[in-house]
N, C-alpha and C positions, 0 to 999 in steps of 0.2 A: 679686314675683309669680312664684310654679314657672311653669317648662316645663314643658312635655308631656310628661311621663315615656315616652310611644310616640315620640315625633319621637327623644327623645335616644339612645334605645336603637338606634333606625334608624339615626342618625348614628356613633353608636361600632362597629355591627356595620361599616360603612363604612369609617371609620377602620380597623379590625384588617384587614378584607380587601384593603385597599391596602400596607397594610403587608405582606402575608404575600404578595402576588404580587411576582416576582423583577425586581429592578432592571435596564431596559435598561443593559448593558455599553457603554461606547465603548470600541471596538478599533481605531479610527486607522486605520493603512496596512495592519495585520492580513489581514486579509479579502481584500488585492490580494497578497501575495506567496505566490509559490508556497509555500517550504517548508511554512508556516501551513495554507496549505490542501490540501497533498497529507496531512497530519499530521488536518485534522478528516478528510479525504477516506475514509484507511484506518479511523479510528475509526470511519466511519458503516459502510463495507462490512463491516468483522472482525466487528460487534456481529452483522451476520444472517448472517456465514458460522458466529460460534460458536455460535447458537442451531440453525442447520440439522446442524452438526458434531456438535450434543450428542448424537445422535442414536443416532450410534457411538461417544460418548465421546472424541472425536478432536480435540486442537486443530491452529490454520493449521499452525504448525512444525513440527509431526508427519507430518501430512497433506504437506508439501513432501518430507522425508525419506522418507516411505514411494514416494512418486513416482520420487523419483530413483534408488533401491534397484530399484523393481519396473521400472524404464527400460533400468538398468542394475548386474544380476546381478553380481557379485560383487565390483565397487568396495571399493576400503578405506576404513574411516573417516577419515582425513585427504582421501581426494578428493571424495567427499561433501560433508564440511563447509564445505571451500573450495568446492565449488561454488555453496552454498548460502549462503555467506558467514556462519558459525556458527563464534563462538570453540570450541576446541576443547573445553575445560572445561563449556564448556556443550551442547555435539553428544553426550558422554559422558552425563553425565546423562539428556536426551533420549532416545537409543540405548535406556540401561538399562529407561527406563520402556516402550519399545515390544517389548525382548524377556524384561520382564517378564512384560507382556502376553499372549504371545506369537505376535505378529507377525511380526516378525524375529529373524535368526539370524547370529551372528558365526560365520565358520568360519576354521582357518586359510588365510592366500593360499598358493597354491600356488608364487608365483614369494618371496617371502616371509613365512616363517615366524614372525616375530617381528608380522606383520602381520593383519588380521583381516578379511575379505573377508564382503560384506555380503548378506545374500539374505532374501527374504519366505518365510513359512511359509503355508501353504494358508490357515491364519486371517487372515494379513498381504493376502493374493490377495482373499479375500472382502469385505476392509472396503474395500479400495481398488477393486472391482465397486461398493460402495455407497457410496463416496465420490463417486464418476464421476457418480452420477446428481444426490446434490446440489449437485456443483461446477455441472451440467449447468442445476440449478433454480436458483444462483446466478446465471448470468451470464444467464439470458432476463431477471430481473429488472434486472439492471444496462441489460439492452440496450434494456429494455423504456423506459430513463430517457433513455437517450441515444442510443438508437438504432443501428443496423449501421454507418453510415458515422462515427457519434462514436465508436465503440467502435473504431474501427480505426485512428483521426487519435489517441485518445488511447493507444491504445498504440504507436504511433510515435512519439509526446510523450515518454512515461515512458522508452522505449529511449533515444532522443537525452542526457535527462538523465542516463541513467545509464552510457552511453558519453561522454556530453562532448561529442558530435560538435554542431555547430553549423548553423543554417538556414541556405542560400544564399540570400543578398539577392538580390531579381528582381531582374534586368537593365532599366538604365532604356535606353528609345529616344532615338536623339537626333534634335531632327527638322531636315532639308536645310538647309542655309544659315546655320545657328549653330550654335555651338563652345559646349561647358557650360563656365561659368566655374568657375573651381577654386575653393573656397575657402580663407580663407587659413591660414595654416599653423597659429596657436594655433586659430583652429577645428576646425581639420585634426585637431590635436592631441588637445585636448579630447574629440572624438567618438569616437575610438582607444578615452583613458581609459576612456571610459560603457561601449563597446560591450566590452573587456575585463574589467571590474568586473561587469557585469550589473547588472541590478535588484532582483533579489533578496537 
């Protein structure tokens, strides 16, 4: 005896639609470690600063370069780069396409010669006026997600990490009349190792 040539048809439209939606991923411990998630983190913010950036044509690394240039007037390109942490090979590159542009301008350093000392061109001044205001539309929306007091605990977050510097364990109370037992030394130990290691 046929099937219902309509039932079947329902049911294989079914099948394909299952099939063509995207398979939950298991990602483990993923999802708890930082580096993982500072890495989706940038991906989510870059995707709407490059769409607001498109604006003026201007990507993040450009946009950081033109900052530090219009901050600080006549810097050479090695102090730049290191500041900004830009292999040199690649700040060269970069540089060209902004005073291709023209944006910026290489001139010689006055205290050295052999050296090129870095400045914006009134074009350079203009886009960085209209940078300011998207950088400006950027971060309400960030703060809009986490708020004035997350935004300020997370950039004190990201500084610690990037100096290294480490959180000072609260201070435990002892209370009147008892002594805190020490514990003993391979535990003693072992907690050294963790808290040296981290977690991440």
């Amino acid at each position: 005896m046929a099937g219902n040539p309509q039932r079947q048809t329902k049911k294989t439209a079914r099948t394909r639609a299952a099939a063509r939606r995207p398979r939950e991923v298991d990602l483990g411990p993923l999802p708890d470690l930082i580096g993982f998630m500072l890495r989706h983190a940038q991906i989510a913010v870059f995707r709407e600063v490059f769409q607001l950036f498109s604006q003026v044509d201007i990507r993040p690394a450009q946009f950081s370069v033109l900052t530090v240039i219009e901050r600080n007037p006549g810097l050479t390109q090695s102090q730049v780069s290191a500041a900004l942490g830009i292999k040199r090979t690649n700040f060269v590159a970069l540089l060209d396409s902004l005073e291709h542009r023209g944006l910026a301008t290489r001139q010689a350093a006055k205290n050295d010669r052999r050296s090129h000392a870095l400045h914006l061109t009134e074009d350079g001044k203009a886009v960085m006026r209209k940078l300011r205001q998207l950088v400006d539309i950027q971060e309400r929306r960030l703060v809009d997600r986490i708020g004035e007091s997350g935004r300020a605990q997370l950039i004190e977050l990201l500084h610690r990490l990037i100096d290294g510097r480490r959180m000072k364990a609260p201070q435990r109370t002892r209370k009147r009349g008892r002594v805190a037992a020490k514990p003993p030394r391979r535990q003693a130990a072992a907690k050294r190792s963790l808290t040296s290691r981290g977690m991440g």
